[in-house]
SELUM-833249 format. One line per 10 residues: their letters; for each residue x, y, z of C-alpha. Coordinates in nm, 2 decimals, decimal comma. Example, Ala and Ser with C-alpha at 12.3 -4.5 7.8 and 13.67 -1.06 7.14 Angstrom:
! SELUM-833249
AS) 1,23:-0,45:0,78 ~ 1,37:-0,11:0,71;
END
This chain:
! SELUM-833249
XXXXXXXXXX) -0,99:-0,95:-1,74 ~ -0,78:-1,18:-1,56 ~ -0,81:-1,18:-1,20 ~ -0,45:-1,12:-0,99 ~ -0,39:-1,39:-0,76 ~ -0,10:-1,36:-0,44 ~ -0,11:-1,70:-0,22 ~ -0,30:-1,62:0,04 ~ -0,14:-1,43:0,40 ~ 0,01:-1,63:0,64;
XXXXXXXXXX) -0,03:-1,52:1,00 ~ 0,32:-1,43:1,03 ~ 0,37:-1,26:0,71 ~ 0,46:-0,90:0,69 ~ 0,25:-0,64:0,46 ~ 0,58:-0,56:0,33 ~ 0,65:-0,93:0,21 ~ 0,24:-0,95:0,08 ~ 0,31:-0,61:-0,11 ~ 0,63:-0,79:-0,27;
XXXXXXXXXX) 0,43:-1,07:-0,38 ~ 0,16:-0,87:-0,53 ~ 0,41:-0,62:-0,74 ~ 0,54:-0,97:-0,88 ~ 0,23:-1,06:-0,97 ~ 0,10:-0,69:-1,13 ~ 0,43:-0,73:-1,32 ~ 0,37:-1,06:-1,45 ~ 0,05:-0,97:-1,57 ~ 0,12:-0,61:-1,73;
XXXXXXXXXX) 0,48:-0,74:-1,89 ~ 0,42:-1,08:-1,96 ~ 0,68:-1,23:-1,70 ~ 0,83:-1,19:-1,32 ~ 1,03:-0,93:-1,23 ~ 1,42:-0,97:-1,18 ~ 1,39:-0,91:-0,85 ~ 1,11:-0,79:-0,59 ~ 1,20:-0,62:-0,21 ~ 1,04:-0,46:0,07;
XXXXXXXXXX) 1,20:-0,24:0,33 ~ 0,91:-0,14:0,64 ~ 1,00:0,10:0,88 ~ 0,66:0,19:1,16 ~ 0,43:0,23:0,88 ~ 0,67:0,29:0,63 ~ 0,70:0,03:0,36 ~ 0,91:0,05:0,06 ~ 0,93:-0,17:-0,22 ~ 1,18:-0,17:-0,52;
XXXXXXXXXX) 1,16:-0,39:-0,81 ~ 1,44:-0,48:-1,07 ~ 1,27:-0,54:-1,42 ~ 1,39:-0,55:-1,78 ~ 1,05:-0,41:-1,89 ~ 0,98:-0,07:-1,96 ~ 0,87:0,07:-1,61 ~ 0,83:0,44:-1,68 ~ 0,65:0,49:-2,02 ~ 0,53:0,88:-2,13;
XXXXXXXXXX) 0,30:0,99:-1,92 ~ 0,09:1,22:-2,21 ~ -0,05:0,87:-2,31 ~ -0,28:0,86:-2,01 ~ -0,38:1,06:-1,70 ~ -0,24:0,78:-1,46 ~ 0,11:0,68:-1,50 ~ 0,23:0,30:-1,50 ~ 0,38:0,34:-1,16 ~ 0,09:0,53:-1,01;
XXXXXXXXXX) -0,17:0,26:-1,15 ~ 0,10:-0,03:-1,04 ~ 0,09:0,13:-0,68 ~ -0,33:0,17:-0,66 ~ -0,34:-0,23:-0,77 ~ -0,08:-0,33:-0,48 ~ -0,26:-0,11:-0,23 ~ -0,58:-0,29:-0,37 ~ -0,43:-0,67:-0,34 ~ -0,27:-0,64:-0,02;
XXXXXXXXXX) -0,62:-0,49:0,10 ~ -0,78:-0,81:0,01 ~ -0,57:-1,04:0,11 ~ -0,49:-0,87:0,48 ~ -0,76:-0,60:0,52 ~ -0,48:-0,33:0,60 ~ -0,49:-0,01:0,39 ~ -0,12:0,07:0,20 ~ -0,18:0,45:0,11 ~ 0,08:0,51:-0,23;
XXXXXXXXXX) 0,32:0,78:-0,15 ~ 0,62:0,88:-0,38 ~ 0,75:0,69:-0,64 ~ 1,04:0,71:-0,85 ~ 1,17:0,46:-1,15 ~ 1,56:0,50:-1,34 ~ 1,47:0,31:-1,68 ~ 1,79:0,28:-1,78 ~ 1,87:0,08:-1,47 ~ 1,55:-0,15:-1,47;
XXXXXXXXXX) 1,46:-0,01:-1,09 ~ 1,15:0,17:-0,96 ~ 1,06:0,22:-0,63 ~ 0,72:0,28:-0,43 ~ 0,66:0,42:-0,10 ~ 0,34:0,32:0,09 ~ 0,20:0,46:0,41 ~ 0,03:0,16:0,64 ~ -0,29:0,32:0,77 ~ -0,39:0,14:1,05;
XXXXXXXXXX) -0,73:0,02:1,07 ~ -0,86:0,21:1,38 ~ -0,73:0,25:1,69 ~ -0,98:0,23:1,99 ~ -1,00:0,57:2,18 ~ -0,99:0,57:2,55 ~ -1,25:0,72:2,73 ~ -1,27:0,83:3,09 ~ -1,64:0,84:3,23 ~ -1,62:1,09:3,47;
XXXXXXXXXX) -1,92:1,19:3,67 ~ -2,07:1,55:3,60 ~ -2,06:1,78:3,90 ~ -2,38:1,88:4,03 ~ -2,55:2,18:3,90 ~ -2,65:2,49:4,11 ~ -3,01:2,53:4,08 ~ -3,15:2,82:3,89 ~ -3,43:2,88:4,16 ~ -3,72:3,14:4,08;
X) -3,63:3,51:4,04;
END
């Protein structure tokens, strides 16, 4: 199995622009050459990508339980994990074969976010005394 490479993140990069790279590479690999064109859109956590391809993006889906575009989205979800350590969770995803387009939606799932807590000091208990 060959193993998918995306030039490593650059501080300023985007997880939109790493997602972009890693489709082109997933596409390369599955139909044998780049994409006609690759773009991301990221809105909060919102990031979109749509690729332009001459391959055959949607295939039937009775060939396997995971479509192409469902097992294109897990892998880009997977690279930009590794190169970034942020978590793209797949969303919708559409594709219009006759126009060479598809289109994934991702969700950026921060990694944690740090809650705040207030230490505040118990009031004092009544005794129970003896009855």
């Amino acid at each position: 199995m060959k193993q998918l490479e995306v030039s490593r993140s650059r501080p300023d990069d985007d997880l939109g622009s790493v997602a972009a790279r890693a489709l082109g590479s997933i596409h390369t690999a599955m139909y044998g050459g780049a994409p006609q064109a690759t773009r991301a859109w990221a809105d909060g956590n919102a990031i979109l990508l749509v690729v332009r391809s001459r391959a055959a993006l949607a295939t039937d889906p009775s060939e396997s339980s995971v479509g192409p575009l469902e097992a294109i989205q897990r892998m880009v979800s997977a690279i930009v994990y590794r190169h970034t350590g942020e978590t793209l969770r797949p969303g919708g995803r559409s594709a219009d074969p006759q126009r060479g387009i598809a289109v994934l939606a991702f969700e950026h799932v921060p990694r944690f976010t740090r809650a705040k807590v207030t230490l505040v000091a118990a009031p004092p208990q009544p005794s129970l005394g003896a009855c």
